[in-house]
MARLUMVEX-206230 format. One record per atom (N, C-alpha, C): residue in three letters; x negated, y negated, z. Coordinates in nm, 4 decimals. Each point is the difference from the previous one (the first is absolute). Example, Ala and Ser with C-alpha at 12.3 -4.5 7.8 and 13.67 -1.06 7.14 Angstrom:
BEGIN
res Ala, c1 -1.3190, c2 0.5690, c3 0.7800
res Ala, c1 0.0890, c2 -0.1190, c3 0.0000
res Ala, c1 -0.0900, c2 -0.1200, c3 0.0000
res Ser, c1 0.0350, c2 -0.1050, c3 -0.0720
res Ser, c1 -0.0820, c2 -0.1190, c3 0.0060
res Ser, c1 0.0770, c2 -0.1090, c3 0.0730
This chain:
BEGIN
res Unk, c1 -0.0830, c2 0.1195, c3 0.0000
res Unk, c1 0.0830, c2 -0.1195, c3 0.0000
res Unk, c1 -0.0869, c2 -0.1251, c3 0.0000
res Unk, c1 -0.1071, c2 0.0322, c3 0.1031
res Unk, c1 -0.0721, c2 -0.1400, c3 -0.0192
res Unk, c1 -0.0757, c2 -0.0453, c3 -0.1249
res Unk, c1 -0.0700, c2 0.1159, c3 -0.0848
res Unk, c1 -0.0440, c2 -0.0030, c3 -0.1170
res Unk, c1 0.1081, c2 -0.0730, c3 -0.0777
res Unk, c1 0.0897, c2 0.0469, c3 -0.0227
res Unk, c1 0.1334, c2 -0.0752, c3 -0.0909
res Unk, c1 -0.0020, c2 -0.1687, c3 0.0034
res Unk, c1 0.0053, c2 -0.0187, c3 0.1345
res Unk, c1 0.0465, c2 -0.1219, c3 0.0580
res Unk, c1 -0.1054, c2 -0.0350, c3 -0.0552
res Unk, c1 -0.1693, c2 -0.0027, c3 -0.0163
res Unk, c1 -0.1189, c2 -0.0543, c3 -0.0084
res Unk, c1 0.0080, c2 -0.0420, c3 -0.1686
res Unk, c1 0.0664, c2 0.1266, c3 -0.0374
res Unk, c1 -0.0154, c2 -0.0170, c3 -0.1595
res Unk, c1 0.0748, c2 -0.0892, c3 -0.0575
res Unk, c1 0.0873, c2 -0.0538, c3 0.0544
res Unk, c1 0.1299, c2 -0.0615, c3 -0.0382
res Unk, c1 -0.0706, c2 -0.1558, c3 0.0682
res Unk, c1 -0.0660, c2 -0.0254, c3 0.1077
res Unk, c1 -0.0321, c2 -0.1163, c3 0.0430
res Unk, c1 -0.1423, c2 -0.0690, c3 -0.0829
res Unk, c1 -0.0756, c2 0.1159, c3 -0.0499
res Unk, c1 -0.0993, c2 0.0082, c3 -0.0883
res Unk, c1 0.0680, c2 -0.0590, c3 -0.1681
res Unk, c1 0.0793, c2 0.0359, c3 -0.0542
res Unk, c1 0.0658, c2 -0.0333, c3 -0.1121
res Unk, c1 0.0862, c2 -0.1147, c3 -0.0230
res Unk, c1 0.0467, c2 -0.0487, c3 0.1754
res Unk, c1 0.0432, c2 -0.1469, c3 -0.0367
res Unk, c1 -0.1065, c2 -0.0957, c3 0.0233
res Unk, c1 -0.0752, c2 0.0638, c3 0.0589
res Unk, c1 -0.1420, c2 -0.1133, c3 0.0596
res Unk, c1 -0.0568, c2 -0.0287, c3 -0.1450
res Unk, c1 -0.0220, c2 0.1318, c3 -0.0891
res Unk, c1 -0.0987, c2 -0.0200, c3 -0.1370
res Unk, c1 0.1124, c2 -0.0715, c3 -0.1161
res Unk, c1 0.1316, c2 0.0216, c3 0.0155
res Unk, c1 0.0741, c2 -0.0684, c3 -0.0916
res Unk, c1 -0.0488, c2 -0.1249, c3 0.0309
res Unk, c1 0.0719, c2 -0.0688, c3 0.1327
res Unk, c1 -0.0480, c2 -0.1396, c3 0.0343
res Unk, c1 -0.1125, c2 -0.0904, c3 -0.0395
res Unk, c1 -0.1020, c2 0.0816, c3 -0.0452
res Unk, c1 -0.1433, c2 0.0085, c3 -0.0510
res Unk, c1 0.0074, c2 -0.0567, c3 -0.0917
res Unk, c1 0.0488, c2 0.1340, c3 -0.0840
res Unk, c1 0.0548, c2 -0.0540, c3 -0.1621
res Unk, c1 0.0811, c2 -0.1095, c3 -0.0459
res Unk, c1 0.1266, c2 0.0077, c3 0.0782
res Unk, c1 0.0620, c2 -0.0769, c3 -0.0391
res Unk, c1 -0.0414, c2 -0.1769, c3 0.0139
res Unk, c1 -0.1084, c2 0.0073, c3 0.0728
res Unk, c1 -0.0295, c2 -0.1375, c3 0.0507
res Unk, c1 -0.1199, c2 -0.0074, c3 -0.1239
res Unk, c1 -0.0463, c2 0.0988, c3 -0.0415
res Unk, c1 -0.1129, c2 -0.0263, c3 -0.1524
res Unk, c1 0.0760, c2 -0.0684, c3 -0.1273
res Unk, c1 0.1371, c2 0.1229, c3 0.0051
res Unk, c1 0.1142, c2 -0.0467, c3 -0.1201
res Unk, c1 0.0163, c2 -0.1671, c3 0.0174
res Unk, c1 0.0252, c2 -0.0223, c3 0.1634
res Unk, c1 0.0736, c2 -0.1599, c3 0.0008
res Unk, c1 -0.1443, c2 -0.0904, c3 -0.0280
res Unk, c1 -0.1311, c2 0.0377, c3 0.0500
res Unk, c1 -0.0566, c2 -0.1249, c3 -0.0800
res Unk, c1 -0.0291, c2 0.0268, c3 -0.1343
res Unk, c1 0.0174, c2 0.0645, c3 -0.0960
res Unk, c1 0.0341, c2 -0.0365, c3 -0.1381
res Unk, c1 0.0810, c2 -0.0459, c3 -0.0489
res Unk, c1 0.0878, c2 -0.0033, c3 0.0811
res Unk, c1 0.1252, c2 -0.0980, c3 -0.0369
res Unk, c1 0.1209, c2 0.0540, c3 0.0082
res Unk, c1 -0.0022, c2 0.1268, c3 -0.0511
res Unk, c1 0.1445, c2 0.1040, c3 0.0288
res Unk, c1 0.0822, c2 0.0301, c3 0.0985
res Unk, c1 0.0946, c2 0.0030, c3 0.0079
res Unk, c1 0.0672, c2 0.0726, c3 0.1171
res Unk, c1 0.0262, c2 0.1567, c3 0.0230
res Unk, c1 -0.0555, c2 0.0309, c3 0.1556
res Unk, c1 -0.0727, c2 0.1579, c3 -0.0175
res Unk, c1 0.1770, c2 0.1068, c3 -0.0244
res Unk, c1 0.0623, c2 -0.0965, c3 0.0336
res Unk, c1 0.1344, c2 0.0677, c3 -0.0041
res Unk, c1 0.0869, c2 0.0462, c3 -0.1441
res Unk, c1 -0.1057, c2 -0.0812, c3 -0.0741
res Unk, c1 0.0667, c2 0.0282, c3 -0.1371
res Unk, c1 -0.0877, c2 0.1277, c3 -0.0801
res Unk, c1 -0.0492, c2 0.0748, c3 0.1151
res Unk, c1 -0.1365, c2 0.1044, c3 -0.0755
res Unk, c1 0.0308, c2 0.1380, c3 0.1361
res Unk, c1 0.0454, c2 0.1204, c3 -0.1155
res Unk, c1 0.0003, c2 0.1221, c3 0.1021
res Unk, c1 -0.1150, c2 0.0222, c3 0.0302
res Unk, c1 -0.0028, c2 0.0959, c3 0.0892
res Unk, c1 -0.1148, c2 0.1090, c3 0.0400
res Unk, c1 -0.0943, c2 0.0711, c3 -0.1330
res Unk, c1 0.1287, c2 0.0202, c3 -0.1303
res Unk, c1 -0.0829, c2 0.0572, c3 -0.0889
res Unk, c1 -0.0448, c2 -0.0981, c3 -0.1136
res Unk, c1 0.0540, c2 -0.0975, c3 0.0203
res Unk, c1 -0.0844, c2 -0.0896, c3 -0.1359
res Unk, c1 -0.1343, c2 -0.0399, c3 -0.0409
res Unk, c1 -0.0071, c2 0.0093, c3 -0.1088
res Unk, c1 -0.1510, c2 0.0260, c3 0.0007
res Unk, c1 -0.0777, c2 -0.1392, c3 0.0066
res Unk, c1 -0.0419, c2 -0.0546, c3 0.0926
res Unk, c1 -0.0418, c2 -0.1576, c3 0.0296
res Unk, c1 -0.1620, c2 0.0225, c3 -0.0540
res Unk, c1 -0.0591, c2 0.0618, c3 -0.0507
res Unk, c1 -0.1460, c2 -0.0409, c3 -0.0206
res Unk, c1 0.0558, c2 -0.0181, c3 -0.1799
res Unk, c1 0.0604, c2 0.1184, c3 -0.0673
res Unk, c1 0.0104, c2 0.0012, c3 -0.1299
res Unk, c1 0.1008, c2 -0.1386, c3 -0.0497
res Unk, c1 0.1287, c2 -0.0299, c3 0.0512
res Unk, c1 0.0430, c2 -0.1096, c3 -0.0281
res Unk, c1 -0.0464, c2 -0.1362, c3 0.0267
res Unk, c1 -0.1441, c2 -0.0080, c3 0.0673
res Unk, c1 -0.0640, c2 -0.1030, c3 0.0110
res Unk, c1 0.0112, c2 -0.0815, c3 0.1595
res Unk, c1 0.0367, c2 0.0515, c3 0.0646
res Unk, c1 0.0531, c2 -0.0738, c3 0.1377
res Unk, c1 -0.1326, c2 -0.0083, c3 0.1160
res Unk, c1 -0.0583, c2 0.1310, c3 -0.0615
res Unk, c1 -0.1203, c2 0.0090, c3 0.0596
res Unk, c1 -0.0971, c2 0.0461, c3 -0.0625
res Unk, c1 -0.1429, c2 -0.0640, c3 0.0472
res Unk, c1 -0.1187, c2 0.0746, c3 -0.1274
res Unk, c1 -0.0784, c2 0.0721, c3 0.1062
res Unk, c1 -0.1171, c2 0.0361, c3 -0.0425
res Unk, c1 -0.0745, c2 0.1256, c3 0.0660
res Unk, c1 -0.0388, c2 -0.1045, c3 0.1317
res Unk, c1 -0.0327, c2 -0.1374, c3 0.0074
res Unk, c1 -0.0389, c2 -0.0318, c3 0.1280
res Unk, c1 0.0947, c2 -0.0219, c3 0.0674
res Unk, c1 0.1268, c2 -0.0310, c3 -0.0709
res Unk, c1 0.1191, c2 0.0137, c3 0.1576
res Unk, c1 -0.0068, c2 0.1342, c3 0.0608
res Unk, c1 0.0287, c2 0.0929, c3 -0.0852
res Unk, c1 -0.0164, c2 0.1714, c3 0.0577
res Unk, c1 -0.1459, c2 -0.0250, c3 0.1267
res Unk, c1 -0.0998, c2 -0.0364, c3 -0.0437
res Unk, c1 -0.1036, c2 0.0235, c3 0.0525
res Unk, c1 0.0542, c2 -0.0554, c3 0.1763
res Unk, c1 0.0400, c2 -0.1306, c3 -0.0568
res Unk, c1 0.0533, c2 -0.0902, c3 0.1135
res Unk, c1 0.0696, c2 0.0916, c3 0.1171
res Unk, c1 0.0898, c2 0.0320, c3 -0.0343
res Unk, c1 0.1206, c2 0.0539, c3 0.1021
res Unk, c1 -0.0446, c2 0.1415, c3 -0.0133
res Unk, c1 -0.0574, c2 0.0584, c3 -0.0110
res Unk, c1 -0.1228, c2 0.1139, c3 0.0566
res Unk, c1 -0.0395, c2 -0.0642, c3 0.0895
res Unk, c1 -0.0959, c2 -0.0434, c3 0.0042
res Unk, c1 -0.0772, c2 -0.1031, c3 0.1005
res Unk, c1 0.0989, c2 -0.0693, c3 0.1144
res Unk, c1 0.0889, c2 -0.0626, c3 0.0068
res Unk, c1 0.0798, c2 -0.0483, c3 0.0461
res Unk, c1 0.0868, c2 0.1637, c3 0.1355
res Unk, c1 0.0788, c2 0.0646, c3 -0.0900
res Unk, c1 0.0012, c2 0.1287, c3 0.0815
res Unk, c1 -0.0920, c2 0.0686, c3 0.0779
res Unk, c1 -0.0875, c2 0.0251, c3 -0.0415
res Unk, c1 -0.0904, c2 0.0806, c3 0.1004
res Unk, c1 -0.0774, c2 -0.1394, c3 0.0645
res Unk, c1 -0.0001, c2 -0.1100, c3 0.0265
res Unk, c1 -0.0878, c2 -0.1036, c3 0.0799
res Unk, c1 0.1585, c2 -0.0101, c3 0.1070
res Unk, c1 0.1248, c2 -0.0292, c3 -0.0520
res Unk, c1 0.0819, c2 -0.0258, c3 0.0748
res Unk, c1 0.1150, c2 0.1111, c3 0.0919
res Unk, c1 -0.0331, c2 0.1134, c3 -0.0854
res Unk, c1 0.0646, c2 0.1317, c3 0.0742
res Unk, c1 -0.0826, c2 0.1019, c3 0.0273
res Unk, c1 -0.1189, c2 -0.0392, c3 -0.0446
res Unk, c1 -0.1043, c2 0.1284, c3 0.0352
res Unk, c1 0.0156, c2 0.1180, c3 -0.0722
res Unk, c1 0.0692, c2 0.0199, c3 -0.1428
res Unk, c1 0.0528, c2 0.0861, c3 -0.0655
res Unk, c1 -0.1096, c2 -0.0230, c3 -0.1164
res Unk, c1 -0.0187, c2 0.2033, c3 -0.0705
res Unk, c1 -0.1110, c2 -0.0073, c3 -0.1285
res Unk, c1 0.1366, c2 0.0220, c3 -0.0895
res Unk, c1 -0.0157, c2 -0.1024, c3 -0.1354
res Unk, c1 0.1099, c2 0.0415, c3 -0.0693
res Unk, c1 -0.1118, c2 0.1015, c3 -0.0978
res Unk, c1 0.0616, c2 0.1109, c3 -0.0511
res Unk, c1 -0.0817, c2 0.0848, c3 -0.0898
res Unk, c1 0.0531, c2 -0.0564, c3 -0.1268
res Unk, c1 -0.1338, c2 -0.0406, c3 -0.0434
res Unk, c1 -0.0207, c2 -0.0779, c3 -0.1546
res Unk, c1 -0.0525, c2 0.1098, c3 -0.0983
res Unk, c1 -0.0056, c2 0.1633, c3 0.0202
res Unk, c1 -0.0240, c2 0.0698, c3 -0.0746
res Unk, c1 0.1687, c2 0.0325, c3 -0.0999
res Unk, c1 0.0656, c2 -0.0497, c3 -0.0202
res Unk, c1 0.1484, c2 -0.0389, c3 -0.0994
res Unk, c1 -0.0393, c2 -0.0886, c3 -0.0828
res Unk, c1 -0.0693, c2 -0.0833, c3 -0.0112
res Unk, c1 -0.0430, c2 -0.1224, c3 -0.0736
res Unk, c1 0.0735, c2 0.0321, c3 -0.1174
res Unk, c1 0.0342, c2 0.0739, c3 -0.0828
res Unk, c1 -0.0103, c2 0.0361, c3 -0.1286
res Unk, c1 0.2162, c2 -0.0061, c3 -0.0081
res Unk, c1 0.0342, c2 -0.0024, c3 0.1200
res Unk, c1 0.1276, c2 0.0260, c3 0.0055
res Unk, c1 0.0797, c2 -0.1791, c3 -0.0079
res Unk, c1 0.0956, c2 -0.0131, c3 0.0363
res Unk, c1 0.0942, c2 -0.0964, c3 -0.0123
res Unk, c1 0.0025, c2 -0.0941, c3 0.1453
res Unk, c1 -0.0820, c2 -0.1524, c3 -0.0112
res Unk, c1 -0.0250, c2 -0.0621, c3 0.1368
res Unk, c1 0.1584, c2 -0.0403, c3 0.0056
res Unk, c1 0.0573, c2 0.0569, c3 0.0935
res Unk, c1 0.1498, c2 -0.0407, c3 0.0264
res Unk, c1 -0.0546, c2 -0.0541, c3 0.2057
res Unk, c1 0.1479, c2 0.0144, c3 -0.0146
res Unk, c1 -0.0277, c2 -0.0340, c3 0.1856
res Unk, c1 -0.0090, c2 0.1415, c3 0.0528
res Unk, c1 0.0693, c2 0.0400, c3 -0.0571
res Unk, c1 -0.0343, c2 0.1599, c3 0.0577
res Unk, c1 -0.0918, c2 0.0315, c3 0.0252
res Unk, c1 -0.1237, c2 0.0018, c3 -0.1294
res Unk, c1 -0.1092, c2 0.0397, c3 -0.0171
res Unk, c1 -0.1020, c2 -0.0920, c3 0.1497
res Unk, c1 0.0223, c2 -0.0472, c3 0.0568
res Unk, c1 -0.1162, c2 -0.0427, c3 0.1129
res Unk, c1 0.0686, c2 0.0955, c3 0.1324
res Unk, c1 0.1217, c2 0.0212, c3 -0.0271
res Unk, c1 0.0059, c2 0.1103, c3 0.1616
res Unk, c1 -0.0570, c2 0.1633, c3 -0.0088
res Unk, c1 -0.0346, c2 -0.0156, c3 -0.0983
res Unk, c1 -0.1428, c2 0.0864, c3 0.0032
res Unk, c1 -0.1305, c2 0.0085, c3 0.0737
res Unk, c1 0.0461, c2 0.0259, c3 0.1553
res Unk, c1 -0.1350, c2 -0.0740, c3 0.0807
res Unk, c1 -0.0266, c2 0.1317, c3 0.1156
res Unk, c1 -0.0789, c2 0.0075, c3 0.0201
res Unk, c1 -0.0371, c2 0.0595, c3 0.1497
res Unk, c1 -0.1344, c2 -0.0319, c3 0.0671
């Protein structure tokens, strides 16, 4: 149970993350699911990714695994962490 609870407090902490990368580009994070693909439609380039990597594990102490690289940077794709 507590694992659950962690994972779920872990995934709004790293949304929050994101969504605060989305808002300084200008967007609103609310208008972008979990699966949209924000690096390919331009919202983010390889140094925002880099960014909020960095940002997660300095501010939650979390490794996001960047061995997916090759897959779809959505929001999803950063709760990939342990």
């Amino acid at each position: 149970m507590l694992l659950i609870f962690m994972d779920i407090v872990n995934k709004n902490n790293i949304s929050t993350i994101v969504d605060s990368f989305i808002e300084k580009k200008g967007y609103k994070a609310e208008d972008f699911s979990e699966t949209d693909d924000l690096l390919n439609n331009g919202i983010f380039d390889s140094l925002d990714v880099i960014n909020i990597i960095l940002e997660i594990e300095d501010t939650l102490g979390l490794n996001v695994n960047t061995e997916n690289l090759n897959e779809t940077i959505n929001k999803k794709w950063f709760f990939n962490v342990n």
